[in-house]
Steps between C-alpha positions, in 0.01 A plus 500: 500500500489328837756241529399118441268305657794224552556363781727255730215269483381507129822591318346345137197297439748225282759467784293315708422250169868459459562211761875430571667811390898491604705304328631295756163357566413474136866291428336265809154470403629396119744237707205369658265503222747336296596182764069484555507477132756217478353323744159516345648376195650170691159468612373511176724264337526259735144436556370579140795404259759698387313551144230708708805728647660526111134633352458759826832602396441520106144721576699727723745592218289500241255717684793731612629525152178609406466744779847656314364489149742236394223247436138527444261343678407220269796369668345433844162407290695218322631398846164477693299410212262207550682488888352205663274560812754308702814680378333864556446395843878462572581813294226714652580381829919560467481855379188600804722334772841678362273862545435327868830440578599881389201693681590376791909530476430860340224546883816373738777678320262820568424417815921519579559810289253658728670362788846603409526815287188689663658715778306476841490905469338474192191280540192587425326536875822701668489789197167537509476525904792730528342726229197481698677605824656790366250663201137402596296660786561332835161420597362412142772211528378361780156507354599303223710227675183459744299453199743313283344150320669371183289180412605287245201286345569179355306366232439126337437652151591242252867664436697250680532211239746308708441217753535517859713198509709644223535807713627342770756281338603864326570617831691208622713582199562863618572381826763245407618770292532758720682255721719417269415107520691235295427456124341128646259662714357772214540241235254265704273800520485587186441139430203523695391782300487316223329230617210689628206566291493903426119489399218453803326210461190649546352870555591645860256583740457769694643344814785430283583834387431639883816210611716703229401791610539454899827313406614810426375701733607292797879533380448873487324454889804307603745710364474771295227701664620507869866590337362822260263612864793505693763650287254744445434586873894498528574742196223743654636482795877549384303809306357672812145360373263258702280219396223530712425125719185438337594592135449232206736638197484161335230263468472224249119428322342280251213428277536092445163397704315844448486574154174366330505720242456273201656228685190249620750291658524737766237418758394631887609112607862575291579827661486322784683283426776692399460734757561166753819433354646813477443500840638213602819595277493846727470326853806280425687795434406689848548159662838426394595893606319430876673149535835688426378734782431212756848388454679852502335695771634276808457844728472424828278670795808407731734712284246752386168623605232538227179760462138416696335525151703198395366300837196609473432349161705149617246469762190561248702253230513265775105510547433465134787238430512289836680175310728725342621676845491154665747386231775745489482674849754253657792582290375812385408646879723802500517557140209680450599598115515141455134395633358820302628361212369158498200643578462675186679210321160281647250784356674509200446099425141540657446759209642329266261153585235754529537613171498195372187307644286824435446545866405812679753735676582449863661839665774420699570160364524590140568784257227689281739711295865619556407750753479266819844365404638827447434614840632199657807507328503899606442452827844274507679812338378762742582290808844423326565889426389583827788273713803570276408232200501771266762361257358147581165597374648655169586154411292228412169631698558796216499290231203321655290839526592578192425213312140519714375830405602436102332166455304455826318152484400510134812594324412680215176696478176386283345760246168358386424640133225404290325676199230767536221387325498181698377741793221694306371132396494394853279846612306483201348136648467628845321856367278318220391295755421764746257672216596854609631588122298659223738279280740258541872585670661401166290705288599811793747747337783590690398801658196317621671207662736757645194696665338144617855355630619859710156514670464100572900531656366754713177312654480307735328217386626130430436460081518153517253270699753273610171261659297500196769382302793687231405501162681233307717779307598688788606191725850483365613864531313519824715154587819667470437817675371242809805348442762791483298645875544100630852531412622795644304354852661191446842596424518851552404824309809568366477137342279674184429859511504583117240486277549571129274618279625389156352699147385745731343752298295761717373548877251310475732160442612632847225557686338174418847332668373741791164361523611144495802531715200662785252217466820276559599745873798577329381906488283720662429856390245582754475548915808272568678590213803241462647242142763260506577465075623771258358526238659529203376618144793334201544749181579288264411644183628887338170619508445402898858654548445772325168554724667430818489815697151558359395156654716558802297852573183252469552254750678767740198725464242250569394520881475140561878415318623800666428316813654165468804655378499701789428202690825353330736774666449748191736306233338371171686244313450501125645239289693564101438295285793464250421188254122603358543846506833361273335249298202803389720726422834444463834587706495846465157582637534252745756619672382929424169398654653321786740824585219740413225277759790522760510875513082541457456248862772673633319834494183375561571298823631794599187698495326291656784513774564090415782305536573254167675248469570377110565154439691396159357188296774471337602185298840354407531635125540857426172431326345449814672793726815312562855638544707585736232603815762726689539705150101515472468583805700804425322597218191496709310902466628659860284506752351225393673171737401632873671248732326204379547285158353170368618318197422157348798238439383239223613207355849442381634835684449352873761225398708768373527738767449265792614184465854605643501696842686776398331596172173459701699752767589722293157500231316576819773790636480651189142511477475608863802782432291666253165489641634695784715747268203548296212539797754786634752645260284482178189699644530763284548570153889486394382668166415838470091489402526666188729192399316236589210715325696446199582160561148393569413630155752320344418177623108585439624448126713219539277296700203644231714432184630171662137375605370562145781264329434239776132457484542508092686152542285337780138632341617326196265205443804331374693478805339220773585231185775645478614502836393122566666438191813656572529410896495157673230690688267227472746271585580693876174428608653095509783614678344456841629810666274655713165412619314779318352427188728736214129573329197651628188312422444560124397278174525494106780714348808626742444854572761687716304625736446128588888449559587652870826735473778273651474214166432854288890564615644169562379399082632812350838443734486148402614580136688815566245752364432632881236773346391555847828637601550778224231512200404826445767741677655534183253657363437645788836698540527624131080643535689719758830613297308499186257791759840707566533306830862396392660684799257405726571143452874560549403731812300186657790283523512657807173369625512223734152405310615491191853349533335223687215455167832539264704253700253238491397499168888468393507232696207345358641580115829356580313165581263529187640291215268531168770309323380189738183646503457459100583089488129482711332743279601294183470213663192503689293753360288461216651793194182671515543600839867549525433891391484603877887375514619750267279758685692397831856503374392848337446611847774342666774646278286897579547430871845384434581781302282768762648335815863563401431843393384548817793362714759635263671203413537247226434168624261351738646439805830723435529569869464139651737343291512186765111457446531516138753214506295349766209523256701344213640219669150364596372560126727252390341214721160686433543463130465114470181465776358745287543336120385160684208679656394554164528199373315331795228740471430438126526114622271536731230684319555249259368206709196625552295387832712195553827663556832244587535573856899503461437770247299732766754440743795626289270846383463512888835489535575757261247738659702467842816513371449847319347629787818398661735667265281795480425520861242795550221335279148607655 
């Protein structure tokens, strides 16, 4: 038996759900949550009566006594029974705020125990790079750290159910906090809490949710980014390792402005847009670093001589900026670091007013990308190195460089995604109209449009007729591929160079991309052979994952595909889709599939002598692929993470890992830490192949029995009333938290294949079912004991894979609460389609039951007794939102079309503050 797959970096897929974790930090964080709590409850009484603070108190016993069994829960009913609208509100709105108040104490009391009890010997980045130093292959490291890109993607997916301003007053809080300010100062914040509405006013736009989004990325530009780059250049170096000049290990993306994929809000005139502001947010950043620079490198040419390079490009600035030289060169005339400086300062503002009037590129007086910059700022450090400035030039013009190469002028990176068939509907216009088909496009099978799109990639003809016109159909897809090439010459081609593919489901999706990214000059297959966009096919169900080296082998063995990858440096990104490939079929095969379509591209790229780079889609709920990413990661087949890793960040998670510098710092080293131990110390197999033989054909059951019991419950006719019965699903879609619509397009009846996958999780989670995050593994793991695979299940304990799938789930069951779960059932649903409940508890007491035979012990949880207590702690303020959620709800369907707008609020207020308490929701 080869020894576990447990490492320094994943030790157990629950430790990194645990939060605080000594109890020194715990006794703090319970100070603090306690004195937020008081204060709340001054708030409360003075400016809604003292009456108001007397009934939050008498539903928090009552509900806690119920939690206990020493009460049932007509106790709570009788409480909230017949609530009024405006007393709901004040209830709804002190129990959300109190979850509030604790996720951010419980972020900044982690942020210190990672501060103060992690040993600087024992973080993440210096163990992996002094394993890598002494038991990987010399030059294979140096591959890898030239090749190294972790990109973390964030994502406006409608997760996120808190405000921006109520964000921001949260991290005033943590500040004043973490400062220890007078109880005066947090009272008046907390104050201020209350007195700020928790519910938008009105749906965001897209522009909104890319300000939340570079909000957060601009901290992590300022800060956290530059810090991570250059502790990791230091621990190399301290390791005998070397971070090549021109490496990029870290670089931060996004989708908010680029994905249309069911989102018509998203528009060629709003990627702009966004792309204009994240810009703007990025030049302020390098422009704060270079003023820092004029005022710190006073070197003078009377003290110390500097290189010809460096005068050379003063007298060329001096051309192409005369006011600029005429301004400074009086004070600045023999500091020649000075003058350089405020000449890039000046092309930095010129970009930035280009960018903003929509005006064309002038070399030498503005910037078109962050390669221009770079060099200027390079040119400083060379001249600096070269006259003894060494350790001057590790300072702040470090920082500078570094901060240049990982967001250059853009910040974070564009992917583009939009569904497949709205590409075969564009080239079915532009080929009907052409009359070259026996038949129409659509009516082509797959095969044929695969034939027709592989020989049209490779010719050298223009399909559309730009002067007679596009055909109405085509205009808007042909639009944003015009756009996407105007972009990267306006800002820079690193500024979008992703384009996703989403319900890819064979070449041909990806060959029409081809076609239209060519008739765009984006690629060129034939005598000048060149592309500046991956493209990127998105698995998203089991069956395309479970097809994924098959259609890998396609597209890599088609001569024209072959060519723009090659024309792409040889690396083919491929994109996991973790939510629908969930919602089809269940946990279990989700996650199988996933791991199995790992290994399958793996061995196929490598055929085909390709480079691949996987990027994660991976939500906040375990439902959705969420966890801890360092432990996934981990669990990842070997071989299969080659230098380079992408991963999307949604919703409520990007507050919760990087709204305070050091959980951002050490989120990112983490992920960064194991991408690098996995791309060189987990290339091949830890397990003898005879095991994992065995093990594969274990989990073949599983995942089959597991699937089975799954589809049984979401085939049932029965189960979309059910579901919008049961859920304040409906409801979410008021909640005005994202810009995309919750639904695709659809009419009469609710089906589920109407409902996209994040309200499929964040409903079930809602009234703490959360089928997506464990329905059907129990019957999963007794198929396989009750097929003499009882050893074999103990055996794969040991299995990074399956530890990470077991971990998870326990996670997931240790949330679940069917007693909760019931008072909506009863409540909501009408009795002749509360049958599926007992059908769901029936499974939830087999996984139960199968999970802890599995991990050997007798109680979920038994090894994280912090979490558990964690876990029960919230419940108890979780209880009463939920009892009043289902009162509101049965209010509210109640009223009919002309609902009391008081009583909408307070369900809205409900839905936030459960998300709160339960804080991985979608």
């Amino acid at each position: 038996m080869s020894p576990s797959e447990t490492t320094a970096l994943a030790p157990d897929s629950l430790t990194a759900h645990s939060g605080v974790v000594s109890e020194s930090e715990q006794k703090a964080l319970r100070a603090d949550i306690r004195r937020l709590s008081t204060m709340l409850g001054r708030t409360l009484s003075d400016e809604s009566g003292p009456e108001v603070l007397e009934l939050v108190e008498q539903v928090r016993r009552a509900a806690r006594d119920s939690a206990r069994g020493e009460a049932g829960p007509d106790v709570v009913a009788a409480l909230l029974d017949g609530i009024d609208t405006g007393t709901a509100v004040l209830l709804a709105r002190a129990f959300s705020q109190y979850f509030q108040l604790a996720n951010v104490a419980e972020q900044l009391h982690r942020s210190r125990e990672l501060r103060e009890l992690r040993p600087v010997d024992a973080r993440p980045l210096r163990t992996v790079l002094r394993r890598l130093a002494t038991e990987a292959d010399p030059d294979e490291v140096a591959d890898v750290l030239a090749r190294a890109e972790l990109r973390p993607v964030f994502t406006a997916h409608p997760t996120e159910s808190t405000r921006q301003s109520v964000l921001g007053i949260l991290r005033r809080i943590v500040d004043a906090l973490d400062d220890r300010a007078p109880d005066e100062e947090l009272a008046a914040l907390v104050d201020l809490l209350w007195q700020t509405d928790d519910i938008r006013p009105g749906k965001p736009m897209v522009i909104d949710e890319a300000r939340n989004v570079a909000w957060f990325a601009a901290r992590l530009g300022e800060r956290t980014v530059p810090d991570l780059l250059g502790e990791f250049a230091r621990e190399a170096a301290e390791a005998g390792l070397e971070i090549p000049d021109d490496a990029r290990p870290l670089v931060l993306g996004s989708w908010v402005g680029g994905d249309r994929d069911g989102n018509p809000n998203v528009t060629p005139a709003v990627t702009r847009e966004v792309l204009e502001l994240n810009a703007d947010r990025a030049i302020r950043i390098h422009t704060a670093l270079v003023e820092k620079l004029v005022f710190e490198l006073s070197v003078s040419t009377r003290v110390m001589g500097v290189s010809e390079e460096l005068r050379g490009s003063l007298a060329r600035d001096r051309r192409a900026l005369p006011a600029v030289h005429d301004r400074y060169i009086r004070l600045n005339a023999h500091e020649p670091y000075r003058l350089k400086l405020s000449y890039v300062a000046a092309r930095l503002e010129n970009t930035r007013r280009r960018i903003a009037a929509g005006a064309a590129h002038e070399p030498g007086v503005d910037y078109l990308g962050s390669a221009g910059y770079l060099e200027d700022l390079l040119v400083v450090d060379r001249s600096l190195r070269g006259h003894h400035g060494a350790r001057i030039a590790g300072g702040t013009l470090a920082r500078a460089i570094r901060s240049a190469r990982a967001l250059g002028l853009h910040l974070v990176e564009m992917d583009v995604r939009e569904h497949s068939q709205k590409h075969h509907d564009a080239l079915g216009a532009v080929f009907d109209g052409l009359g070259e088909l026996e038949k129409p496009y659509a009516e082509l099978t797959r095969d044929e449009r695969r034939e027709l799109l592989s020989a049209e990639l490779r010719s050298k003809r223009p399909l559309f007729r730009r002067h007679y016109g596009v055909p109405e159909a085509a205009a808007p897809v042909l639009d944003l591929f015009d756009t996407v090439h105007a972009l990267q010459h306006e800002f820079g081609d690193e500024v979008v160079r992703t384009y996703i593919v989403s319900m890819a489901r064979d070449v041909d999706d990806l060959l029409a991309v081809a076609v239209l990214a060519r008739e765009a000059y984006m690629v060129e297959i034939g005598d000048d052979p060149r592309s500046s966009i991956d493209l990127v096919p998105l698995f998203e169900t089991v069956e395309e994952l479970s097809r994924a080296g098959e259609l890998l082998e396609g597209l890599l063995s088609d001569p024209g595909y072959r060519q723009q990858v090659r024309n792409r440096g040889d690396l083919q990104e491929i994109m996991l889709g973790y939510s629908d490939s969930n919602k089809g079929a269940g946990i279990t095969a989700s996650q199988w599939q996933i791991h199995r379509a790992q290994r399958q591209l793996r061995d196929v790229a490598a055929e085909h002598g390709v480079r691949l780079r996987l990027f994660h889609g991976r939500g906040g709920s375990v439902g959705r692929g969420g966890g801890p990413a360092g432990e996934a990661i981990a669990s990842a087949p070997f071989g299969s993470v080659d230098a380079t890793m992408k991963l999307t960040e949604q919703g409520e998670v990007i507050s919760d890992k990087y709204s305070l510098p050091s959980l951002a710092h050490d989120n990112l080293e983490i992920l960064l830490a194991s991408m690098l131990d996995a791309s060189l110390l987990h290339q091949a197999s830890r397990w003898p192949a005879e095991t994992l033989r065995r093990w594969d054909e274990v989990m073949d059951c599983v995942s089959e029995a597991a699937t089975a019991t799954y589809r049984t419950l979401v085939d049932d006719p029965g189960l979309p009333l059910f579901f919008t019965a049961a859920t304040p699903v409906e409801e979410l879609g008021r909640l005005n938290v994202g810009s995309r619509p919750s639904k695709r397009p659809g009419q009469g009846e609710p089906t589920l294949d109407d409902l996209r996958a994040i309200p499929w999780v964040f409903g079930w989670t809602q009234t703490r079912m959360v089928v997506p995050g464990w329905y059907g593994l129990g019957s999963g793991l007794k198929a396989a004991r009750e097929a003499g695979y009882a050893d074999e299940l103990a055996e794969m304990r040991e299995w990074a894979f399956f530890r990470n799938l077991i971990g998870n789930v326990e996670m997931t069951l240790a949330k679940t609460d069917l007693r909760i779960a019931s008072n909506y059932v009863a409540t909501l649903v009408e009795p002749e389609q509360q049958g599926l409940f007992a059908q769901i508890r029936a499974e939830h007491e087999l996984t139960r039951r199968e999970l802890l035979a599995v991990t050997g012990e007798d109680q979920l949880l038994a090894r994280h007794p912090v979490l558990r207590g964690t876990l029960s702690v919230r419940d108890t303020y979780l209880e009463p939102l939920h009892h009043l959620q289902v009162e509101l709800l049965a209010q509210r369907r109640a009223a009919g079309d002309d609902p009391d707008p008081d009583l909408e609020r307070a369900l809205l207020l409900t839905i936030n503050g459960i998300a709160a308490g339960m804080k991985n929701t979608g």
